[in-house]
C-alpha positions as CSV (number, residue, x, y, z in Angstrom):
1,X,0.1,5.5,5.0
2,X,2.0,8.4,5.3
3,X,5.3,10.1,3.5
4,X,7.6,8.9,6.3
5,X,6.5,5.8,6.1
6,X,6.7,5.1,2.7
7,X,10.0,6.8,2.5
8,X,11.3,4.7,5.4
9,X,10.2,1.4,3.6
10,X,11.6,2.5,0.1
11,X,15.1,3.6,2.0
12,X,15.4,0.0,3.7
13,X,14.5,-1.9,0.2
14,X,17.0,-0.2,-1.4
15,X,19.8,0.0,1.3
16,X,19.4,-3.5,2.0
17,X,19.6,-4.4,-1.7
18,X,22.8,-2.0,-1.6
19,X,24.5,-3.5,0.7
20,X,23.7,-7.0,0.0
21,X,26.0,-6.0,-2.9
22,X,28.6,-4.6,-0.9
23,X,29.2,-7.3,1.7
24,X,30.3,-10.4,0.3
25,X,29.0,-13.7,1.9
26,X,31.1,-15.0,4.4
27,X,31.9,-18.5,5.3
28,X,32.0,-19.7,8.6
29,X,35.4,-20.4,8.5
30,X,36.4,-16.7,7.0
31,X,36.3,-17.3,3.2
32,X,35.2,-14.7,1.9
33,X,32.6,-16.0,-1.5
34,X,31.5,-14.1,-4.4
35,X,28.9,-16.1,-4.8
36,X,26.0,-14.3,-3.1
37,X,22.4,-15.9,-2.5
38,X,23.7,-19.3,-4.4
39,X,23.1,-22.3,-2.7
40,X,25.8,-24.0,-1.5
41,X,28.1,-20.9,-1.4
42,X,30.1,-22.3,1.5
43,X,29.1,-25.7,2.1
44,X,32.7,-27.0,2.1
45,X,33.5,-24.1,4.6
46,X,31.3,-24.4,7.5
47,X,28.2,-23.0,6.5
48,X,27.4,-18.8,6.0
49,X,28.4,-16.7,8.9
50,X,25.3,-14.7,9.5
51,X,26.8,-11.7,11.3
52,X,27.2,-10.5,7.7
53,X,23.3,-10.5,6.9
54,X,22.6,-9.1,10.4
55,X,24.5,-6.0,9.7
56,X,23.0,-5.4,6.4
57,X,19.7,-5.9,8.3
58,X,20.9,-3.7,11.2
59,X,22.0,-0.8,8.9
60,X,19.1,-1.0,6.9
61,X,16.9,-0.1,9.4
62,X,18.9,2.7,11.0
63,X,18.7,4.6,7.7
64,X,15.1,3.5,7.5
65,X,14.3,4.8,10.8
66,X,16.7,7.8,10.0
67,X,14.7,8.7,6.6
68,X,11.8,8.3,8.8
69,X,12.5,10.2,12.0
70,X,13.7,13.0,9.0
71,X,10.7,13.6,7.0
72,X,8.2,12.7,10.2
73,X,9.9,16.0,11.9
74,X,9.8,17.5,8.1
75,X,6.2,17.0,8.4
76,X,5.6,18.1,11.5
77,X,7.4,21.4,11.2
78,X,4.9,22.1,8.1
79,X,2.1,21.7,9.9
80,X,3.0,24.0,13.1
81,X,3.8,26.8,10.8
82,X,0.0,26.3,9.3
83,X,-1.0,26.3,12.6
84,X,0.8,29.2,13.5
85,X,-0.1,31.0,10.1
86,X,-3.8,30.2,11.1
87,X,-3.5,31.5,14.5
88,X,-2.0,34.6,13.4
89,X,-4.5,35.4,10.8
90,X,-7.4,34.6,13.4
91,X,-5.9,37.0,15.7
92,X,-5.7,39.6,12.6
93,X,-9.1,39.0,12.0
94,X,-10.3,39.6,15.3
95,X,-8.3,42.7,15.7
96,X,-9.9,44.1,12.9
97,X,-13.3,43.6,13.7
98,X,-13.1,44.9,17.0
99,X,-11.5,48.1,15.6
């Protein structure tokens, strides 16, 4: 598995552990509870309102696929200036023997 990946995984863990803590749980009917993850949080208030959750889950992976998208083009960046830096010292060598 490579870097990016890893990174992207470890980035969405913690972000959605984050803002889990951030974003209280909401009640269906707009009570906001500061009981989060207990069951039975809202039961007297129309169930949890799961918008909440899906825009922890949402924004969680954006910055996953931002941490990946980052270090995959990191990466990738790296390995054309090897290229290059091979490619040049080819060319050198070449250059030199035909001298």
């Amino acid at each position: 598995m490579s870097k990016a990946w890893l990174a992207a995984i470890a980035v969405f863990l913690v972000s959605c552990n984050g803002l889990r803590m951030v974003v209280h749980t909401t009640c269906g009917d707009g009570w906001h509870s500061p009981s989060i993850g207990r069951r039975g949080a809202c039961s007297h208030h129309g169930g949890v309102d799961r918008i909440a959750g899906n825009l922890v889950l949402f924004g969680s992976g954006a910055a996953a696929w931002l941490a990946w998208s980052y270090i995959e083009n990191r990466e990738e960046r790296r390995r054309q200036k090897e290229r290059d830096q091979r490619e040049k010292s080819r060319k050198s060598q070449q250059d030199d023997g035909s001298v």
